[in-house]
C-alpha positions as CSV (number, residue, x, y, z in Angstrom):
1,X,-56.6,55.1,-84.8
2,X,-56.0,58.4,-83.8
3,X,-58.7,59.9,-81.7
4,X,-58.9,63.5,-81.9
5,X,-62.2,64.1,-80.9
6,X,-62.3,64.3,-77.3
7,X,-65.1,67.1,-77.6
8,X,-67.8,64.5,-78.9
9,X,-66.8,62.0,-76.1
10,X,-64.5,60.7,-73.8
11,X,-63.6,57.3,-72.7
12,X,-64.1,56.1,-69.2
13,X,-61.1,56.9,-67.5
14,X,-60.0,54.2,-65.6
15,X,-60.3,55.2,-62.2
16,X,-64.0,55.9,-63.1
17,X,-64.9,52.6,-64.6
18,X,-63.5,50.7,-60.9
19,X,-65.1,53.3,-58.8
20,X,-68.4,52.1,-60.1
21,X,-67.8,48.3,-60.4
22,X,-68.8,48.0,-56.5
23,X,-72.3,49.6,-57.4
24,X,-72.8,47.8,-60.1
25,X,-71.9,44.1,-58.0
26,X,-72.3,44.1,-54.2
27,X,-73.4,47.6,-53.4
28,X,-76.9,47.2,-56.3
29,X,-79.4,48.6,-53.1
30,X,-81.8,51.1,-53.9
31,X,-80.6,54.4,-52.9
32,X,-84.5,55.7,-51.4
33,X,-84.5,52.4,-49.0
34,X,-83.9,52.2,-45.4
35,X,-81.8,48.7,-45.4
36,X,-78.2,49.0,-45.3
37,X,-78.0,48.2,-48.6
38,X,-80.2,51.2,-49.8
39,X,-78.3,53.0,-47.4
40,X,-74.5,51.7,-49.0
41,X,-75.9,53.1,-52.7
42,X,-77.1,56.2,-50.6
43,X,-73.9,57.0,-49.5
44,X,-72.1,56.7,-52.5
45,X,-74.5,59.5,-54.1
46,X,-73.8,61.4,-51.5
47,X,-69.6,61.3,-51.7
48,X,-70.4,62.0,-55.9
49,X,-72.0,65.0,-54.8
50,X,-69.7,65.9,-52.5
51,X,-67.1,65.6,-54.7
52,X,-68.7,67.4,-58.5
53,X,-69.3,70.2,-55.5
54,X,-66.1,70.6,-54.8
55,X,-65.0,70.9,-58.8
56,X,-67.6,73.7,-58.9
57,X,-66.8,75.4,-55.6
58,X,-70.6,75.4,-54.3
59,X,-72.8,73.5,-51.9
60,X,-73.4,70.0,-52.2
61,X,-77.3,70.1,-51.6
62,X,-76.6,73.0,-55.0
63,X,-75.8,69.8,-57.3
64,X,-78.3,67.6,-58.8
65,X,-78.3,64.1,-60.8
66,X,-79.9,64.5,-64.2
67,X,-79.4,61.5,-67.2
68,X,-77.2,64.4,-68.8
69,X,-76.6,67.9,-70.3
70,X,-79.4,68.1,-72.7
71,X,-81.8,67.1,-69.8
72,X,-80.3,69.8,-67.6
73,X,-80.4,72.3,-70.2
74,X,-84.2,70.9,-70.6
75,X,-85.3,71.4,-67.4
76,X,-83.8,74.8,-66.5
77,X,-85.0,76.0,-69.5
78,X,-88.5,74.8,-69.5
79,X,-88.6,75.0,-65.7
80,X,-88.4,78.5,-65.3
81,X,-90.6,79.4,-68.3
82,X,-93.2,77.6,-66.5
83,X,-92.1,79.3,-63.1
84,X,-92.3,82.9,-64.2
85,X,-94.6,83.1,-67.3
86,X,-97.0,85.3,-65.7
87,X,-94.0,87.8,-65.3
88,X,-92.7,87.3,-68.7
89,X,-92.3,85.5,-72.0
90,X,-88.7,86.3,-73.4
91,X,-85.7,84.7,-72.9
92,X,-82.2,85.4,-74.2
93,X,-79.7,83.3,-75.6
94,X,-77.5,83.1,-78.2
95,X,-76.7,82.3,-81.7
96,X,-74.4,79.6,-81.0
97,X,-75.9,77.5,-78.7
98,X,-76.2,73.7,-78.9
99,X,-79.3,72.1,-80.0
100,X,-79.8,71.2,-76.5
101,X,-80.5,74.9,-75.9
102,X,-81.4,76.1,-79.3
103,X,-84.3,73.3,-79.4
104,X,-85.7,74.1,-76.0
105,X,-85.6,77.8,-77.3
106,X,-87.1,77.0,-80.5
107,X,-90.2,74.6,-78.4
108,X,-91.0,77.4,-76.1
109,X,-91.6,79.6,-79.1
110,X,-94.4,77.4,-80.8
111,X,-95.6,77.8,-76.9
112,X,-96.3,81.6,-77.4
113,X,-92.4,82.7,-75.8
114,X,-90.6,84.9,-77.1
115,X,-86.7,84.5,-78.0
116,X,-83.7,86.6,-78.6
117,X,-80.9,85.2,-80.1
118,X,-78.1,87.5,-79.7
119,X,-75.1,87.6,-82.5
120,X,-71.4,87.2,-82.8
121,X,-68.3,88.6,-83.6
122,X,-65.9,86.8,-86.0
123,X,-64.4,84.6,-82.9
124,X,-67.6,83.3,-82.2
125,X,-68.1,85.6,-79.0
126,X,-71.2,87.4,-77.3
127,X,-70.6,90.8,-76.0
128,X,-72.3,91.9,-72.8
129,X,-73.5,95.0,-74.6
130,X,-75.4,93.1,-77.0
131,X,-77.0,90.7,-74.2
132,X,-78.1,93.9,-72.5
133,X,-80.0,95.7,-75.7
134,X,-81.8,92.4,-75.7
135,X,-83.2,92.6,-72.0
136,X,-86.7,93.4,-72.1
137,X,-89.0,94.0,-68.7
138,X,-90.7,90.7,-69.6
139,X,-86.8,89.2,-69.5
140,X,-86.9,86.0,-67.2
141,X,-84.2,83.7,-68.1
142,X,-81.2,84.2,-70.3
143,X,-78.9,81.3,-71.2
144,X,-75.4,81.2,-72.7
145,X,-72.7,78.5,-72.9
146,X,-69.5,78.9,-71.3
147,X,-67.5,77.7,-74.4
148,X,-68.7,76.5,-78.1
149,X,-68.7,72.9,-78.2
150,X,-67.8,73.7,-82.4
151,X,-64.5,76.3,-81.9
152,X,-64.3,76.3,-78.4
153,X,-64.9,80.1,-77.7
154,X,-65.3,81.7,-74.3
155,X,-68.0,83.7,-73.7
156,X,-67.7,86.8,-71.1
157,X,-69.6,84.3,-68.6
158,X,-68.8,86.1,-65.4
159,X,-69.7,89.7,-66.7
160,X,-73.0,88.2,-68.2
161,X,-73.7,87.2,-65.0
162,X,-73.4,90.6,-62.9
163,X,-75.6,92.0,-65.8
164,X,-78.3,90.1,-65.1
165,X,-78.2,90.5,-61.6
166,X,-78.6,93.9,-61.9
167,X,-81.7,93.3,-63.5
168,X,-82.8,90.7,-61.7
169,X,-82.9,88.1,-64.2
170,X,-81.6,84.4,-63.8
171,X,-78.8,83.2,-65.8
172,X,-77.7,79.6,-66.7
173,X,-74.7,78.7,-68.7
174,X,-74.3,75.3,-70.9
175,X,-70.7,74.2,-69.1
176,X,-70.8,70.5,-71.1
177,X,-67.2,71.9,-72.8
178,X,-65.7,73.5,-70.2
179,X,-65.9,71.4,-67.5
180,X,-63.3,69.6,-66.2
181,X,-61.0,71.5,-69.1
182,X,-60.8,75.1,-67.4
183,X,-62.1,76.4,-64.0
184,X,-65.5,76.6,-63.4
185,X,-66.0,77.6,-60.0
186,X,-69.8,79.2,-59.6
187,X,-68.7,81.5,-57.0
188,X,-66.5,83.3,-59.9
189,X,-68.6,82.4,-63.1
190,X,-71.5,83.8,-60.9
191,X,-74.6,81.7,-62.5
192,X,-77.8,80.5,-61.2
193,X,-77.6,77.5,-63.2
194,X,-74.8,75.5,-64.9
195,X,-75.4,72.3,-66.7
196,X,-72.7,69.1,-66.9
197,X,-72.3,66.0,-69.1
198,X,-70.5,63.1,-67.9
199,X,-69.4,62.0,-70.5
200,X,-67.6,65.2,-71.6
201,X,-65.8,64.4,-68.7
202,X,-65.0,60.9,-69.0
203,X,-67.4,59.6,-66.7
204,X,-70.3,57.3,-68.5
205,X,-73.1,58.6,-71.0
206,X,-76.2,59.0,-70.2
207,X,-75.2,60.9,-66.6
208,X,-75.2,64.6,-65.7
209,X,-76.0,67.1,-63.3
210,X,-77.2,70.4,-62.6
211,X,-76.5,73.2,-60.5
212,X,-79.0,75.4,-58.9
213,X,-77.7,78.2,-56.8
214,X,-79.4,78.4,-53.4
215,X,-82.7,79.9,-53.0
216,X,-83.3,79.5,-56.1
217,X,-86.1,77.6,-57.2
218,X,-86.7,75.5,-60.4
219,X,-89.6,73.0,-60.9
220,X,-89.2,69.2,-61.8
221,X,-88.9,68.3,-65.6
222,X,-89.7,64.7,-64.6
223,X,-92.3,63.6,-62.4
224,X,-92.6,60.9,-59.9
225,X,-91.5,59.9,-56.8
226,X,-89.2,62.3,-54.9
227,X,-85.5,61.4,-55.5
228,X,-83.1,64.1,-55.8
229,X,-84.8,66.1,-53.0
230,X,-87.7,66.6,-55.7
231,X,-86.2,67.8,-58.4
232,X,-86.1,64.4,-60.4
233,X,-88.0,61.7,-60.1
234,X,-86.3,58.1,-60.9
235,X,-83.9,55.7,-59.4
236,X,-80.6,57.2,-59.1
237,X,-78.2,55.6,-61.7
238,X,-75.9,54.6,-58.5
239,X,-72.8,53.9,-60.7
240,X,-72.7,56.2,-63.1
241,X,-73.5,58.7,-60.5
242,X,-69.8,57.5,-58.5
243,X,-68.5,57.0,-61.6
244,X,-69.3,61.2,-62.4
245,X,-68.0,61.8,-59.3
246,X,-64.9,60.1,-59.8
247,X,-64.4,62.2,-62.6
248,X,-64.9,65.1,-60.7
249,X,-62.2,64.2,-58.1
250,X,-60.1,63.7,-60.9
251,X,-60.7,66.5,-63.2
252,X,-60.0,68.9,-60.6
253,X,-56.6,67.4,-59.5
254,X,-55.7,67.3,-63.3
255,X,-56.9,71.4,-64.4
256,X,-53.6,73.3,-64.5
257,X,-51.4,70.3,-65.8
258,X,-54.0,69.2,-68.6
259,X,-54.6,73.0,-69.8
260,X,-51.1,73.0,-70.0
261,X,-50.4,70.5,-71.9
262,X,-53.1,69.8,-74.0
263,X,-52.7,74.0,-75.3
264,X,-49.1,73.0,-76.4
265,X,-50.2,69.9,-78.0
266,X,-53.1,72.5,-80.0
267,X,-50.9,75.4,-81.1
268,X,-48.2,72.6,-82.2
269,X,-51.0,71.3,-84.4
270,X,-52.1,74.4,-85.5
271,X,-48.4,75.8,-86.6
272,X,-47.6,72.9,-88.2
273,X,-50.8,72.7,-90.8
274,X,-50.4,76.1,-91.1
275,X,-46.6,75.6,-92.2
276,X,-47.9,72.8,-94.4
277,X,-50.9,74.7,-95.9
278,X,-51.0,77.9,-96.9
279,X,-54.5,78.9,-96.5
280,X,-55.3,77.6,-93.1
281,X,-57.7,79.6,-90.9
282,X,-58.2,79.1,-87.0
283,X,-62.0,79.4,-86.3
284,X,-62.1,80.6,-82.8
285,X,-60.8,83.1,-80.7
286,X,-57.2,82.7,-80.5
287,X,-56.5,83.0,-76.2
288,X,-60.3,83.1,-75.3
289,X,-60.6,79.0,-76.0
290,X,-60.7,75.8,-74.4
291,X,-57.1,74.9,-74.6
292,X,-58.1,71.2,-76.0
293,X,-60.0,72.8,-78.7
294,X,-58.7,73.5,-82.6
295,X,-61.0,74.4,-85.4
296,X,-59.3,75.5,-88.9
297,X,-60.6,76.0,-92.4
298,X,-58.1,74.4,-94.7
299,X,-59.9,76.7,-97.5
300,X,-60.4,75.1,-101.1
301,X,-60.7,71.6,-99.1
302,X,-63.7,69.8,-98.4
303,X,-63.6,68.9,-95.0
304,X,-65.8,65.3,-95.3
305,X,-64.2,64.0,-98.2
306,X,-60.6,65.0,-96.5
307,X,-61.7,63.0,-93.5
308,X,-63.6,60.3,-95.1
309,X,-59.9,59.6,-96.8
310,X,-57.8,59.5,-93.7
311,X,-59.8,56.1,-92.0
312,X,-57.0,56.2,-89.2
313,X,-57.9,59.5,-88.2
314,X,-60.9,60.3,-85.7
315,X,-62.3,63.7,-85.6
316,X,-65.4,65.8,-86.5
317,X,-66.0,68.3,-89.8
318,X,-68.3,70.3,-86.7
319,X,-70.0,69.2,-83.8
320,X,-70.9,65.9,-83.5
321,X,-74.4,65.8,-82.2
322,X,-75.7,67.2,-85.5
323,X,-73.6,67.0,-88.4
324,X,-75.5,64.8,-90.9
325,X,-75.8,67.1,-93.4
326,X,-72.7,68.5,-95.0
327,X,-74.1,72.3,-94.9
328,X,-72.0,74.7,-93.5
329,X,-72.0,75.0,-89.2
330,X,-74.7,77.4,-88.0
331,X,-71.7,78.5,-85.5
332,X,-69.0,79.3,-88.2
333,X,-72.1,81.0,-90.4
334,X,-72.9,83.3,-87.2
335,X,-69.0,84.0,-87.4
336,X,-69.7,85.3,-90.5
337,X,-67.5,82.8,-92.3
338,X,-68.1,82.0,-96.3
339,X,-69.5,78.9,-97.2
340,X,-66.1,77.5,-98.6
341,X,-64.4,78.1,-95.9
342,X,-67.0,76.7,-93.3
343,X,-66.8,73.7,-96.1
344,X,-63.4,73.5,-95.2
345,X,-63.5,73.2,-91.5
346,X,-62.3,70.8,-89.0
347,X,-62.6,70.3,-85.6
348,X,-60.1,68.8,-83.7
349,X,-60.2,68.4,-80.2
350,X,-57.5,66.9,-77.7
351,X,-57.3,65.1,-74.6
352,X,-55.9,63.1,-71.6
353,X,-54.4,60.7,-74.1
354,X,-53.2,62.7,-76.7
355,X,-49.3,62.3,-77.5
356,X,-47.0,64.6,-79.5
357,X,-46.2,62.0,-82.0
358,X,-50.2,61.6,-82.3
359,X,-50.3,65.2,-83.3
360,X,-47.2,65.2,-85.2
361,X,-48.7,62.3,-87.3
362,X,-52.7,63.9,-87.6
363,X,-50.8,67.2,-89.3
364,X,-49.1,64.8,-91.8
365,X,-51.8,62.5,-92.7
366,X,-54.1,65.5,-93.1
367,X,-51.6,67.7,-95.3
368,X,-50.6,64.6,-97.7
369,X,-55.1,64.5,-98.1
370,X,-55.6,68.1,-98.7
371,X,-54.7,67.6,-102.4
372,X,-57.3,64.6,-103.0
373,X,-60.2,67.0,-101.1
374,X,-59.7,69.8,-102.7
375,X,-62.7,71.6,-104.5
């Protein structure tokens, strides 16, 4: 099998997986206790935090434990529409979002808010100018993801983020995609809020974390006892916690060489479908984009029955948390693609593991099935 779908999940690196046997054996104590053995689990949340801070460039007490992106997304979402409601209702985001964003969105609006979803160009890109025609006075919140979990689009993060400190409004960015796969130091992305998901990251699933820039305050999502320094209630998941922080640590030693690599590995791909198929289209933008990240529309082909007849390939026909139905992507309709060539898309997305005779081998297996998919 050859897995080319990195963007949907990653294995456990190895390093991650030993780094939280010891919680998961000996070291079991509740972090919140007094005992040494609370206070062993303890300190192990502590060197996770210390350690995601340091991939993100902020503060340690800035990082927070959540069970994972959508829950972060959640609960800065839903936080601060229940924070500043009496200022305003409307909140800006955009047409590409994940569900984890879009839902929220979409929840607060049966609640009586009010949403704008901005558009895109034809690589799958906000402009700033379009965020700021959206800002109303009642503007509290707008949220946009740092790269399209679908294409792997960059959005103008960064200047986003100066715009809406000029007008005072707080901004938080879905990083799930783009962490641990291109910088994303705060100081320079220059959000209030950034959301991670382990295992994008190839920590465990089911942990995550959230940033919240200092000073700023966001209300629990989940109430109980005060872990996290109030902002989440519930036993820390000890190991999975190291075992995010371990990825961290390793992420951030890996950046430059895996970027590097994992782009030459992409384009390769890319040319050599291209070469082998005349009408192959990149979806994306073609330098603003995660460098593990290649979507094309092999046009006349459909996508599901091309994949569904190469069993030793692994990879997605869009984004993997909702593509049960075989309708075109919301993301490649907001590009403004046709429906046969959204029909005809593919995502494939590298990582760690991926070889050069792995990609040498997807472009052949998928060019000898392009003649049994077409439509």
């Amino acid at each position: 099998m050859i897995y080319l779908d990195y963007n949907a999940t990653t294995p456990i690196a190895p390093e991650v997986l030993e780094e939280m046997l010891p919680y998961l054996k000996e070291h079991f104590g509740n972090p919140s206790s007094s005992h040494p053995v609370g206070k062993v689990a303890q300190a192990g949340v502590e060197v996770a935090r210390g350690r995601l801070a340091g991939l993100l460039s902020c503060q340690p007490d800035e990082v927070y434990f959540t069970g994972g992106g959508s829950e972060s997304n959640n609960q800065v979402i839903k936080g601060i529409a229940e924070s500043f409601a009496e200022r305003g209702k409307h909140i800006i985001t955009s047409a590409v979002e994940h569900p984890a964003v879009i839902q929220p969105c979409r929840w607060l609006q049966a609640k009586g808010f009010d949403v704008s979803y901005a558009g895109v160009d034809e690589f799958g890109r906000v402009s700033v100018d379009a965020i700021r025609n959206a800002i109303r006075e009642e503007t509290i919140l707008i949220t946009i993801m740092h790269a399209n979990n679908e294409t792997g689009s960059l959005q103008p993060i960064s200047e986003i983020a100066e715009l809406a400190k000029e007008r005072g409004i707080l901004f938080h960015t879905d990083a799930a995609q783009s962490v641990g796969k291109i910088s994303t130091r705060v100081d320079e992305l220059g959000v209030d809020f950034l959301s991670i998901a382990g295992h994008k990251l190839y920590a465990p699933k089911g942990i995550g974390a959230l940033y919240v820039r200092s000073g700023v305050h966001l209300p629990s999502l989940i109430h109980g006892a005060g872990h996290e320094r109030g902002m989440r209630a519930g036993t820390e998941n000890v190991p999975h916690i190291a075992g995010l922080g371990k990825a961290a640590e390793i992420a951030l030693g890996q950046l430059t060489h895996f970027s590097g690599r994992v782009r030459k590995l992409r384009d390769k791909l890319f040319d050599l479908l291209a070469q082998g198929f005349e009408s192959t289209f990149l979806n994306g933008h073609p330098e603003h984009r995660l460098p593990n990240t290649l979507n094309v529309s092999l046009e006349g082909v459909d996508s599901r029955a091309l994949l569904e007849s190469i069993p030793d390939l692994a990879a997605s026909t869009g984004s993997a948390c909702h593509s049960g139905e075989h309708e075109p992507s919301a993301v490649l309709t907001a590009m403004g693609l046709s429906r046969k060539r959204a029909i005809g898309a593919i995502r494939l997305s590298l990582g760690r593991g991926t070889t050069e005779s792995e990609i040498e081998d997807t472009a052949r297996m998928i060019l000898k099935a392009t003649k049994g998919a077409a439509h």
